[in-house]
N, C-alpha and C positions, 0 to 999 in steps of 0.2 A: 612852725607849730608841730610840737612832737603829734607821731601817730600813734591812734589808742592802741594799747595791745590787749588781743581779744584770745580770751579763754574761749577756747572748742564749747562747744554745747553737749550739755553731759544729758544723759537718759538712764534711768536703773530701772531693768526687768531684772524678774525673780523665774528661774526654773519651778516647775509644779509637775511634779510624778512618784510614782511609787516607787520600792526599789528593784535595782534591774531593769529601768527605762531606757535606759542610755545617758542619762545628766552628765555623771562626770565625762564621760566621751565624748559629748555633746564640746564639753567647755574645752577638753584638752586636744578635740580636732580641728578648734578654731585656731589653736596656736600650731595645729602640727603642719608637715611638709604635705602640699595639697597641690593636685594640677590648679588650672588657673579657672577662677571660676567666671561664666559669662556677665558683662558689666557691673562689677567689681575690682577697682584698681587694686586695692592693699587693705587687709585686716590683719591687725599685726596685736600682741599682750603685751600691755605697757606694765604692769604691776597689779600685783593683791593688794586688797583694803584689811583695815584692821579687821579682825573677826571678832563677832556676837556670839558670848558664848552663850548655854541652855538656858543660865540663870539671867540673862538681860544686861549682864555686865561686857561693856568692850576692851578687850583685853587690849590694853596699850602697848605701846612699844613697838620699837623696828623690828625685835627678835619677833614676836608673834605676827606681826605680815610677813615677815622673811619665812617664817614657816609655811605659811599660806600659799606665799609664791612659790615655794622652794616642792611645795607638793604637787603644784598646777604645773611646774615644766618637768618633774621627775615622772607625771603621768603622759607630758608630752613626747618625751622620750621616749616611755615604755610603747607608745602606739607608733611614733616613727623606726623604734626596734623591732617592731610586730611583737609584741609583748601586752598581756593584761595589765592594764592601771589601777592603780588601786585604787577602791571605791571609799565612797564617803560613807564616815560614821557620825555617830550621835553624836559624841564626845565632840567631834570638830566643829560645832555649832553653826553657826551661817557664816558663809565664808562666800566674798565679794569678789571677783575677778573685774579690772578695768580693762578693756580693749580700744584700741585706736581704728577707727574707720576713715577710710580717705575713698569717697567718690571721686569719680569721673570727674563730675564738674558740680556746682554749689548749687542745693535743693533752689536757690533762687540767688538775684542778681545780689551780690553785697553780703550776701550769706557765707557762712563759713564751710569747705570743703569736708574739713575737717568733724571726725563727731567724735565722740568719747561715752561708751559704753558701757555701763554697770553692769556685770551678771551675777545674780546673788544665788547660790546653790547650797542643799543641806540635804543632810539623809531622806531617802526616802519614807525609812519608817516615823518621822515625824507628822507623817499625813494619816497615819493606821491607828486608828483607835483603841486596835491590840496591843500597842507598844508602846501609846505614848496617854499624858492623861491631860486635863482640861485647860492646865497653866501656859502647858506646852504648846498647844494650838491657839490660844491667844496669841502667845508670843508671835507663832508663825504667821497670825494673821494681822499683827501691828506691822511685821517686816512687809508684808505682801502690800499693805494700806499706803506703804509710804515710796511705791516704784511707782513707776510708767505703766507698765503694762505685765500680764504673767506668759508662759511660755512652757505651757501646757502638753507634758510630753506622755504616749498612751503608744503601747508596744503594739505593732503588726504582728498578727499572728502567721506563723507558718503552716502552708496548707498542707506539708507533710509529715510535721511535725507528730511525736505519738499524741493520743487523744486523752489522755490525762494533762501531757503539758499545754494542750492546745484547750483545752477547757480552761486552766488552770489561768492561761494569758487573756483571755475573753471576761473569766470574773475575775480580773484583776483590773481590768478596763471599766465594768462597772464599777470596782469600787474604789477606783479615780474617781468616779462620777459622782459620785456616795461625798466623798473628801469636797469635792467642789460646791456639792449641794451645803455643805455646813457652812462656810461661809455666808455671813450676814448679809443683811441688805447694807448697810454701811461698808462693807471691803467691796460690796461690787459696784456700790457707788464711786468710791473712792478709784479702784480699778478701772478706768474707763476702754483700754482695749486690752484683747484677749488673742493669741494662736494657738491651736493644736496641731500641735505635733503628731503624724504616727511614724514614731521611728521605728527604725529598724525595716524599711520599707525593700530594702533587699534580702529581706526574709523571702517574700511573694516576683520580685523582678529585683535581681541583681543590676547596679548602674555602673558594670565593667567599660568604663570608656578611657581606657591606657591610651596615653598620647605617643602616636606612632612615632616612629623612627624619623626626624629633619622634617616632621611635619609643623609644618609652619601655622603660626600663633593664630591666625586668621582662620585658615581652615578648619583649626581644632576647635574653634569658639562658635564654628557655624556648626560644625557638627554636633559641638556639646549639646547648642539651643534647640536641636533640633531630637537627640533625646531627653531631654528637659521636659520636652513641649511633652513626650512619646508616654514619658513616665506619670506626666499631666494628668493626660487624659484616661490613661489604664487606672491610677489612682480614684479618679470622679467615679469611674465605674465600678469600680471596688467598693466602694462607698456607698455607694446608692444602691446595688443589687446586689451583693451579694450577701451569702448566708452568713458566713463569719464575719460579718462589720457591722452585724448587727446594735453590739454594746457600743459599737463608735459611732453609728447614727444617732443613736440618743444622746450621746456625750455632746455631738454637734450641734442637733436637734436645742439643746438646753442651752449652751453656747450662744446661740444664732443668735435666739430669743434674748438673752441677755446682753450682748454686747453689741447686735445691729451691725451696721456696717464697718463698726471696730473690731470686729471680727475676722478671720479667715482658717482655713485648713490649708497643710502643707506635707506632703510626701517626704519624708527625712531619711536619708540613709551619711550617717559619718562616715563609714569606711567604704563604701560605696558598692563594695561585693566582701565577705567575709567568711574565715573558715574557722572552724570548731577545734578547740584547745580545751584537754581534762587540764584544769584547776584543784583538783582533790576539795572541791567545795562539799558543806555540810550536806548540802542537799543530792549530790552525786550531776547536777547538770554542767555540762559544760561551760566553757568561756571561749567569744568569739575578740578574733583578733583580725587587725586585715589581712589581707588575700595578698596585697602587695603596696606597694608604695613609693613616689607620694600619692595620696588618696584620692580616687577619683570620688569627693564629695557628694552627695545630692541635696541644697536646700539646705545650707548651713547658715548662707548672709541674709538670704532672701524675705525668711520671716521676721529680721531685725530691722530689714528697711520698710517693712512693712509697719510693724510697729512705730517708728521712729516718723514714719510720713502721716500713722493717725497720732502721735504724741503732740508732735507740730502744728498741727488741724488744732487741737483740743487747747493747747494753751495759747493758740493766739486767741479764740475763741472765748475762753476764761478770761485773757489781758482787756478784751474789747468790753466783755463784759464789765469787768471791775471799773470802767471806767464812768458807769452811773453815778460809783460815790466816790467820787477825790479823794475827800479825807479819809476818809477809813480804810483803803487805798492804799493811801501815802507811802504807810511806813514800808509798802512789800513790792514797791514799786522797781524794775528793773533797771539799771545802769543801761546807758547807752551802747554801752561795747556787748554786753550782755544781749540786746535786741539786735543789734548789728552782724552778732556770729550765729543766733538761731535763725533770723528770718531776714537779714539783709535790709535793705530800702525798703522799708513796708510804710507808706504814709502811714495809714492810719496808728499803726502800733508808734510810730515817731511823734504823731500828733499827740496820741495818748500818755506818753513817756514825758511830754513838755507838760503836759495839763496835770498830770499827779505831781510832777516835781515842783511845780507852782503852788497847788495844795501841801507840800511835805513843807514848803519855803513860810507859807504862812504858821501852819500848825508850831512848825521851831519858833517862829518869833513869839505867837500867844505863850510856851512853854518858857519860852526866855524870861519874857517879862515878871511872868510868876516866880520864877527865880531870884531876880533880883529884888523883887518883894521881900521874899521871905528872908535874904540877905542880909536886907536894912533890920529890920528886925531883930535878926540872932547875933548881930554884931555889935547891936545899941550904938549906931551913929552919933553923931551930934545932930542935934535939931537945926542947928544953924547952917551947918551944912548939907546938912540933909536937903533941908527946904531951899538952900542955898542950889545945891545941884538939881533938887525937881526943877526950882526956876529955870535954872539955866536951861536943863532938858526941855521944858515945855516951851522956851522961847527957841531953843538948838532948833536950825534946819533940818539937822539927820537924828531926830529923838529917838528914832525906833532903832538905828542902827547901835546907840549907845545904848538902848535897856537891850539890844542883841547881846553885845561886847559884855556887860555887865551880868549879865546871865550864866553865860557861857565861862566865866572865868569864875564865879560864884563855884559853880558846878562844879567846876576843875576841882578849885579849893576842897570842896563836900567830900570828891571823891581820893582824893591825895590823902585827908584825913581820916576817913575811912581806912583806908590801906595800911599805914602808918598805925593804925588801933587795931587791926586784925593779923594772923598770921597766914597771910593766902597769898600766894605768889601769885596768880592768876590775875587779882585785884589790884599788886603792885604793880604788874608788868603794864593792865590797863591805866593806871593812874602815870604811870613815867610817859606813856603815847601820848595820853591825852596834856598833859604838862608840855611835852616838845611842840605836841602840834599848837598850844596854845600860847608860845614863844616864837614861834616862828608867824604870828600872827598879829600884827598892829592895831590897834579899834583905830577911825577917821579921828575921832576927839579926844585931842591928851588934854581934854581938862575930865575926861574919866582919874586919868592916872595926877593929876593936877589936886582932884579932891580926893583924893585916898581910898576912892572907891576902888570895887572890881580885888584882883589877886595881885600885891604890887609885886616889881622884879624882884625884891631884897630877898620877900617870903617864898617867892616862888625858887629862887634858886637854893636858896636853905632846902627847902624843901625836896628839890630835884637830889641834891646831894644827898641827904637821907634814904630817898628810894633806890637810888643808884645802888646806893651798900648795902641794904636790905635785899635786894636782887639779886647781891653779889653772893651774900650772905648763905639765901636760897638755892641757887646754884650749884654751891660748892655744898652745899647739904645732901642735894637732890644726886649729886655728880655718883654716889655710891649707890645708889639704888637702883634694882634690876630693868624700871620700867620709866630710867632715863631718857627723857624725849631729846634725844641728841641736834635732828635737824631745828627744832625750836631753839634749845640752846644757843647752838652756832649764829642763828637770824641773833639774839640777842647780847652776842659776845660783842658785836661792833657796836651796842651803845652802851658796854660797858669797857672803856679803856682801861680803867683801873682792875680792872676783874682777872688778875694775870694768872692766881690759882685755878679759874676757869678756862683761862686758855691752852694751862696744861693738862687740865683733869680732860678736855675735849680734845685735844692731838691725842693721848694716850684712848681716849674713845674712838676716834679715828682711825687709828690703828688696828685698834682689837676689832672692830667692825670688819675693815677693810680683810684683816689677816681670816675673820670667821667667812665672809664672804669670797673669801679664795679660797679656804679651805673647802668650805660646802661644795664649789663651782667645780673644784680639783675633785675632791670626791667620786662627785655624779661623772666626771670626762673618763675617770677610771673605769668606771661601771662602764661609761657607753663605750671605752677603749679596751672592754677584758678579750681573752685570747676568742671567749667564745659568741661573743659580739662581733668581730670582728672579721672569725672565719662563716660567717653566716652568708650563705647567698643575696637577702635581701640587703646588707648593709648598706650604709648610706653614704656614702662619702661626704654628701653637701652637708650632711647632718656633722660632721666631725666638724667640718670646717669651720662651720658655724659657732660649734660650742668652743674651738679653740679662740677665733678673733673675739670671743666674746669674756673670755678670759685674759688674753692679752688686750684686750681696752682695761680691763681693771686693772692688770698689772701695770699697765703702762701710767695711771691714777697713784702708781707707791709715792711716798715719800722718804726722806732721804733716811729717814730710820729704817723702812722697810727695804732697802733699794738691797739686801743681801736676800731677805725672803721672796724679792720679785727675781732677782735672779736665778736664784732655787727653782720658782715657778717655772718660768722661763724654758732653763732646761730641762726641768721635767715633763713640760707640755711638748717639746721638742722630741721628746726620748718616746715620750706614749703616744705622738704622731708616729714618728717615724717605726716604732712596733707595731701599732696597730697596722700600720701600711704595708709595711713587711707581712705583716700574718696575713691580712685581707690579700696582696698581691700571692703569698702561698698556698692561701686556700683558693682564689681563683685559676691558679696554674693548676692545683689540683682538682677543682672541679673542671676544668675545661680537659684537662689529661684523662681524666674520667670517663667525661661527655664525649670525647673523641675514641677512645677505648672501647668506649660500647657502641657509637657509631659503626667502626670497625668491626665490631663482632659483629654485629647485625649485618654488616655490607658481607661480610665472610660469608656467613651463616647463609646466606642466597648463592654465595659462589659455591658453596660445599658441594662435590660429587660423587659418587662412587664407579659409575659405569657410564659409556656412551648412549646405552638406552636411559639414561635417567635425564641426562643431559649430554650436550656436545660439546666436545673438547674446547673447539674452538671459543665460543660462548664465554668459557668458564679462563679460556687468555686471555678473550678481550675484555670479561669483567673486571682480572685483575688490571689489565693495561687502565681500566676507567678507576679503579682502589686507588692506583699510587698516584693520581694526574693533581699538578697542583690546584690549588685556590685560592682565592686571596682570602679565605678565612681559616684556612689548615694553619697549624701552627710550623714549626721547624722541627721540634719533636715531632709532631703528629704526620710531616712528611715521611721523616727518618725512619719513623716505625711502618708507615708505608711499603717505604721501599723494602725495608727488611724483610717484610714480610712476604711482599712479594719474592723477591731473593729466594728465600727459604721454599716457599711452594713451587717457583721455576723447579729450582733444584729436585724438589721431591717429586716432581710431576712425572720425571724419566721412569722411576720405579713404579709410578701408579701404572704406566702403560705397559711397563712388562709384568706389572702383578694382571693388567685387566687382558694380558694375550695368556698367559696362565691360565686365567677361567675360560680363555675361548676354545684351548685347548680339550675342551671337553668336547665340545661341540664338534674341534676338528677330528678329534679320534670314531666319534659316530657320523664319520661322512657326510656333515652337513658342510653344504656351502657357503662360503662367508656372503655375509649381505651386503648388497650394495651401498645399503647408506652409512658400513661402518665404515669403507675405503673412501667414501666422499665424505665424512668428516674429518677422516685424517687428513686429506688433504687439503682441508679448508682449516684446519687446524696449522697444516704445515705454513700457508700464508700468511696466517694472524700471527706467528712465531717467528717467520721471519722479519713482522712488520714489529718487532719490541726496539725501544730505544735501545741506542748502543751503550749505555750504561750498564746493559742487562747482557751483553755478549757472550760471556764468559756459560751462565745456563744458557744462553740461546743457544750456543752451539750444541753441547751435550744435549740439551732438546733436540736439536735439529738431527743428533747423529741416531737418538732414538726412535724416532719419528722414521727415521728411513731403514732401521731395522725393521720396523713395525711394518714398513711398505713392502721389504721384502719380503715377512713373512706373512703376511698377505697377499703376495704374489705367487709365493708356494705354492701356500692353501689353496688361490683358488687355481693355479696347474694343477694341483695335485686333485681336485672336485672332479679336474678337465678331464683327466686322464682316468679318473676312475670309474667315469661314465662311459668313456670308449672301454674299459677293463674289464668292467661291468658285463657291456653286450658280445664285446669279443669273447671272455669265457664263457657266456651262455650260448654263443651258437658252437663253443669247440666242446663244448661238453654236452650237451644237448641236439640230439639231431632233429628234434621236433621243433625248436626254434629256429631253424635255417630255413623260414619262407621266406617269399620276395621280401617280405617286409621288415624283416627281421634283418635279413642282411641288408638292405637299402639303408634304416636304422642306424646299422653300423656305421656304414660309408660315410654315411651324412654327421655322425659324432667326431668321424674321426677328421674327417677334413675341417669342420669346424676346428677344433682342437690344434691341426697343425696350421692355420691361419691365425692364432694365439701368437704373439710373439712371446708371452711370457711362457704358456705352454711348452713351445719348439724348443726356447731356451732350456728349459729344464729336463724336457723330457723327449726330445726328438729323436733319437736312437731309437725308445721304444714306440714310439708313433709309427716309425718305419718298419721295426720287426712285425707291429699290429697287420700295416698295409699289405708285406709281402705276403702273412698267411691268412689274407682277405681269402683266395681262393679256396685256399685248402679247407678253413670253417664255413665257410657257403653251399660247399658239395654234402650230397645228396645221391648216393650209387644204389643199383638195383640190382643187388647181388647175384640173388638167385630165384628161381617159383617154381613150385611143385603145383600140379594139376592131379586132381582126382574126382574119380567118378565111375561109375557102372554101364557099361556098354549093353547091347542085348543080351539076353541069358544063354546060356549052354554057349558062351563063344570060347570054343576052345585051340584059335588059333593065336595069332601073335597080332603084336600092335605096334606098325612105328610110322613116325612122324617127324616134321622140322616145324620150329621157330624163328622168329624174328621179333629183333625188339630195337627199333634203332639201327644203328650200324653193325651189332652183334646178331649172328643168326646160329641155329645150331640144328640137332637133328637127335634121333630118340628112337630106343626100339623098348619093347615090353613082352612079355609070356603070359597069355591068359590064361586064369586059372581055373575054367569052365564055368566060375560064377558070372563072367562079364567084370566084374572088377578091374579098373587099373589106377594106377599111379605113375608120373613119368612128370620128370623137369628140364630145367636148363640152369647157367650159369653165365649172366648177359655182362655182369660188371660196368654196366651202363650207366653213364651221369643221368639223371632226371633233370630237365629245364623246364623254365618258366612256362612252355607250351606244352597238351597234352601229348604224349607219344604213345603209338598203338601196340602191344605185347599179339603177335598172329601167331595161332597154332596150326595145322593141318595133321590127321594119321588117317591111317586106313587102318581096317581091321581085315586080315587074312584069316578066310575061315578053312575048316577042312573038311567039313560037312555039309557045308551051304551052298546050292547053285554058285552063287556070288559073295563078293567083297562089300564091308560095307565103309562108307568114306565119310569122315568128320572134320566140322572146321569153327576155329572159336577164335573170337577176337576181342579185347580188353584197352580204355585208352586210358593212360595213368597219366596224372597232371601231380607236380610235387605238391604244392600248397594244398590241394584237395587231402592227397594224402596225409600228407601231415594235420591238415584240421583235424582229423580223425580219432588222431594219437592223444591218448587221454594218458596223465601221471609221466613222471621223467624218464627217460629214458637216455642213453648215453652211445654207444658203439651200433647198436644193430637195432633196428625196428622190423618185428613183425606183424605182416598185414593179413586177414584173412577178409578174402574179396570174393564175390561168385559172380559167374560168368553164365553166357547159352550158348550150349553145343547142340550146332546143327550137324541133320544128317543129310547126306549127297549119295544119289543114285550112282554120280561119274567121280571120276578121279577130280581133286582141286588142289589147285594152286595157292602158294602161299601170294599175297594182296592180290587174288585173282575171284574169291571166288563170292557168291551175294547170296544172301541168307532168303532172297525170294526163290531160290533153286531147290530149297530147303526140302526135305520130303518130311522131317518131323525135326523137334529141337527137344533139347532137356536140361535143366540147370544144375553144373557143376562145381565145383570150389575151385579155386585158386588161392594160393598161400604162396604170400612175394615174401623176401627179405632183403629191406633197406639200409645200409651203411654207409656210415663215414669216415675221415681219418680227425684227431684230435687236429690241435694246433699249437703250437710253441707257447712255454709260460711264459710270459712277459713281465718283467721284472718290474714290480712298481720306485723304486729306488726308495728316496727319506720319507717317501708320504707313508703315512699311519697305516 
């Protein structure tokens, strides 16, 4: 027993929104490239339906759904291009898209997987009452009357939208509201469920959920469901509090109440995250396109199966009903294969499906019999057979089955003649069906055909041959006219054999079809293969792919006439792959040449230096060493330039260090000392220079050979710091005698042995460290030249005055002429070093009187310490220091001794001057050699 074959279960919803909702986007995101959405096998566009145009007429013909369809994948393109699609106008009347839906698994057991989808979409100014006028909205509301369910689309506003457009979207959502209230009580009758839409829901939350890199199908479907759930719940509360959703609560609010639990609301966003594109539109607002792609959707299938699971509820609900009244019933009653693909094994709809075809079974026999009534009648039987055959019938075991046969071949007759009397193809085509099927059909009783009753064969094949050519007739009539139904034809070319001018007028249709349908297909691959399609970052590859094997199935459909234009095809589809690939692979080398270009400048751009204080040498090697290092995502060029680069900077890096000792040369000229951390980066420099791969040899050496310039003049420098610190204090104590304290010379000693324990020092400069040393002595002395003592003796002394000295190992002696004032003056000249310890200067004289019983005896003693003296000495002084000092001259009754004699002997004292002077001898120039 053959198996039934079962047509999908079809459902037609109507889009409802203003214009600027999203509708067409809506339609042309369900055909576009999309990640995968969670439980959802496949939603794929099987074809456009004819289109209703303004005036109520349905534009026949292939050409006008080919239009239909041919606009619904030109706009799918344009959004898997990231391109504006173009929107629907008036003119285009209502225009039907079919989609094929394949669940997971069958809404129930026996049910078909399978579903088949209507979506009927039209401008949105046909809902404005500014634009459109009262015939027009009937119209819309006969279309809306005769779907499933509507798919009520009302734009999300943007919260940061300006406040003109965001007003502008908020009364534009009331007056959706407004459009929906006009609808009668009869379309919402008729309408039994209802969704709203607010699209554009990544207006307020973007649903960027790009399927990562090898992330596996599993994980991406758990994550989807779980922003899914995320975007759920923000929505509910969008909805219910806040200020802007206010027009959408009422929308809903109205909604609820009207369609009950065939209701719901749904978060929509097609492109899933989207960026703003000028359009040069009327209005100056932009146009959004996605963000990237394929599209991470939000809530594209989800309100269809929602729909689709209250359409199911409703009309098994309707079928159970209708089954109150059989008869009247009957006629609308569902085929078996019909219940078997919507609802599977459903007893009761199967119980109900036997009970009305039992009633349809009766109803045809009472219609038969009246038939053959009226029969006898219009044919004026004979009476003898007439009564002749009631007998028989009334005594027949199968009476009823022969006033069936008799009925139903009457009918034939009626309708064959009919046809035959009118010129209406439509009426032959039914009258030849019904004639075949009526031939291929036996009644039980050939004394039907025995008494001449019923349609006999003779007439009936006379007859068949009349319509057959009348058919033919039609065909070849019809075969010139624009709005030739070609696939009808073709079905009725095999029951016309003889029909050969139709079988050519249909190959040459064929043809032209086939050739306008490659042309169209070529067209659009052009467009999606132009240079600047093609050099586009977002392109698509799966998208070429696609629209190539989709062309070569047709071509591959040529016939032998065409088999030169599929060739053509062919290689032409061959030539605008292999260009597009070429361009897209050159625009990719050069976006990625680009992208690594500026990579590099920015990786530079942080190496860049100018001095060691800004950054350190070393640093700025081993960044470059990290610049050129491979990876497995650098390209070959993008090494090559690398390296180059690097190359080029080794090379130039010699001159940066002799331009950067150049400017230090400032520094060394004003005797500053080099700092320490410039020589420890050179030398942590010199490591990371030596550690360069041997590729780079060639500058590594020239580096290496500068780098040790740089050390030596570093070395210099800081000898030359060394030594001009000992230079320094050695000509301050040879020029200066006030600087030769202990400490000053200690000072020295201590610079200079530092200095000759330098080995880079001794190397440069040890001759003069030695010259320094030998005339350590000769700048440390401090001699005590000479002193003059003066003072007034008693008065009227008018004899002489002399006396000795000692000062040290130096002693001397002194005579003077008094000048009867008491007055005198008298010195010595000791030429005595000063040391570190005080030493005492002792005078003794006597005064020889000539007038005086007696002599009178004097003695003064002073202890000079050098550093004292020298504290003293205020402003520079060079060769000689004079000191003036005061001393106490005692007087003695007896003669004294020089260190003999004690100031408690004293008979009176009085305080006189002393005036020392202090010298020394210079000390050798010392030659600083190449330092500054």
């Amino acid at each position: 027993m053959n198996a039934i074959r079962r047509t999908p279960p079809r459902y037609a919803f109507a889009l409802f929104g203003r214009r600027r909702t999203g509708k067409t986007v809506f339609l042309s995101a369900l055909a576009a490239l999309r990640q995968p959405s969670s439980g959802i096998s496949n939603i794929s566009y099987v074809a456009a339906l004819a289109p209703i145009l303004p005036d109520d007429s349905v534009l026949p013909g292939e050409a006008a759904r080919f239009r239909v369809e041919t606009q619904c994948r030109e706009a799918t393109e344009a959004i898997n291009a990231q391109r504006v699609p173009r929107q629907t106008e008036v003119s285009d009347g209502f225009m039907g898209h079919r989609f094929e839906l394949t669940l997971p698994s069958p809404p129930a057991p026996g049910a078909s997987a399978v579903i088949h989808v209507d979506i009927y979409d039209f401008a949105g100014e046909r809902i404005d009452p500014a634009t459109t006028d009262g015939k027009d909205e009937a119209r819309l509301h006969r279309l809306l009357r005769e779907t499933d369910g509507l798919m009520i689309l009302a734009e999300t506003p943007a919260p940061d939208a300006d406040p003109v457009e965001h007003r502008a979207s908020l009364i534009g959502v009331r007056a959706l509201g407004e459009a929906l209230a006009r609808l009668g009580k009869a379309d919402n009758d008729a309408i039994r469920q209802a969704v709203l839409l607010a699209t554009k829901w990544d207006h307020r939350h973007p649903f960027a959920l790009s399927r990562q890199k090898d992330e596996a199908t599993p994980a991406y479907m758990a994550r989807r469901a779980t922003e899914e759930a995320r975007h759920r719940q923000e929505f509910e509360t969008w909805l219910n509090t806040a200020s802007d959703a206010e027009q959408h609560q009422a929308l809903d609010a109205r909604l609820r109440s009207i369609y009950g639990e065939n209701y719901r609301t749904y978060p929509v966003s097609s492109f899933g995250a989207a960026k703003l594109v000028d359009i040069g539109a009327d209005d100056g607002k932009p146009a959004e396109i996605p963000a990237e792609v394929p599209l991470a959707s939000l809530n594209l299938v989800e309100p269809l199966l929602f729909l689709i699971e209250r359409a199911r509820a409703n009309h098994r609900e309707a079928l159970l009903a209708r089954g109150a009244h059989p008869l009247t019933a009957a006629d609308a009653i569902p085929e078996k294969a019909d219940i078997l693909a919507e609802f599977g094994e459903d007893a009761g709809l199967l119980a109900l499906r036997d009970k009305l075809a039992a009633a349809r079974a009766t109803k045809i026999s009472e219609q038969s019999a009246a038939a053959a009534h009226e029969a006898r009648v219009r044919n004026k039987r004979s009476l003898s057979l007439t009564v002749g055959a009631i007998a028989m019938l009334a005594v027949g075991v199968t009476a009823a089955e022969a006033r069936l046969t008799m009925g139903r071949e009457e009918a034939v007759r009626s309708a064959v003649n009919e046809a035959l009397a009118h010129n209406d193809l439509e009426a032959v085509i039914s009258a030849r069906d019904s004639l075949r099927l009526l031939d291929n059909r036996e009644p039980f009783l050939p004394t039907v055909r025995l008494t001449g009753l019923g349609y006999p064969a003779v007439e009936r094949a006379k007859d068949g041959k009349r319509l057959e050519s009348t058919e033919c007739t039609f065909w070849e009539t019809r075969a010139s006219q624009p709005d030739f139904d070609l696939e009808q034809a073709q079905a009725r070319l095999k029951t016309l054999p003889g029909c050969t001018t139709l079988d050519r007028t249909l190959a040459n249709a064929h043809l032209a079809h086939w050739r306008h349908d490659l042309r169209v297909r070529m067209e659009s691959f052009k467009k999606l293969t132009a240079p600047e399609n093609c050099r586009a970052a977002n392109f698509i590859h799966a998208a070429l792919g696609e629209r190539g094997n989709e062309i070569l199935a047709l071509v591959d459909q040529a016939t032998d006439r065409a088999s030169d234009d599929a060739d053509h095809a062919r290689a032409e589809l061959a030539s605008l792959t292999q260009r597009c690939q070429a361009v897209a692979e050159q625009a990719g080398l050069e976006r990625q040449n680009s992208a690594e270009a500026t990579a590099r400048a920015a990786e530079l751009k942080k190496l860049d230096v100018g001095t060691l204080e800004q950054q350190k040498w070393a640093d700025y090697v081993r960044g470059l060493i990290g610049y050129q290092q491979e990876s497995a995502s650098a390209s070959a060029a993008d090494l090559a330039a690398r390296k180059d680069e690097m190359q080029r900077r080794l090379a130039h890096l010699p001159q940066q260090l002799e331009n950067w000792q150049k400017d230090l040369d400032r520094f060394r000229s004003q005797g500053q000392s080099p700092l320490p951390e410039r020589e420890a980066g050179l030398r942590i420099l010199k490591n990371e220079v030596t550690a360069l791969p041997a590729e780079f040899d060639k500058p590594k050496q020239v580096l290496l050979n500068s780098i040790d310039r740089s050390e030596r003049y570093f070395a210099q420098w800081a000898a030359c710091a060394r030594l001009g610190e000992v230079l320094e204090k050695y000509n301050e104590l040879s020029d200066n005698l006030a600087s030769r304290t202990e400490t000053g010379i200690s000072n020295l000693r201590d610079l200079l042995n530092a200095a000759k324990n330098d080995p880079a020092v001794n190397d440069h400069f040890g001759e003069a460290l030695r010259q320094i040393e030998d005339q350590l002595s000769t700048v440390s002395e401090v001699t005590l030249a000479s002193f003059r003592v003066a003072g007034t003796l008693p008065a009227q002394s008018d004899g002489s005055t002399d006396g000795k000295w000692s000062f040290g190992s130096s002693t001397g002696s002194f005579e003077a002429t008094m000048d009867g004032s008491g007055r005198f003056v008298f010195g010595g000249n000791p030429e005595t070093t000063l040391g570190a310890e005080p030493m005492s200067l002792e005078i003794v004289a006597e005064q020889r009187r000539t007038f005086w019983p007696s002599n009178y005896h004097f003695a003064t003693h002073i202890a000079l310490k050098k550093d004292d003296l020298l504290a003293d000495i205020t402003g520079a002084s060079r060769d000689l220091l004079k000191i003036d000092l005061h001393a106490t001259l005692y007087r003695f009754a007896e003669p004294v001794e020089l260190g003999s004699f004690s100031s408690s002997k004293a008979i009176d004292n009085k305080v006189i001057d002393i005036n020392i002077d202090l010298a020394g001898s210079r000390g050798l120039l010392i030659s600083q050699g190449d330092c500054p």
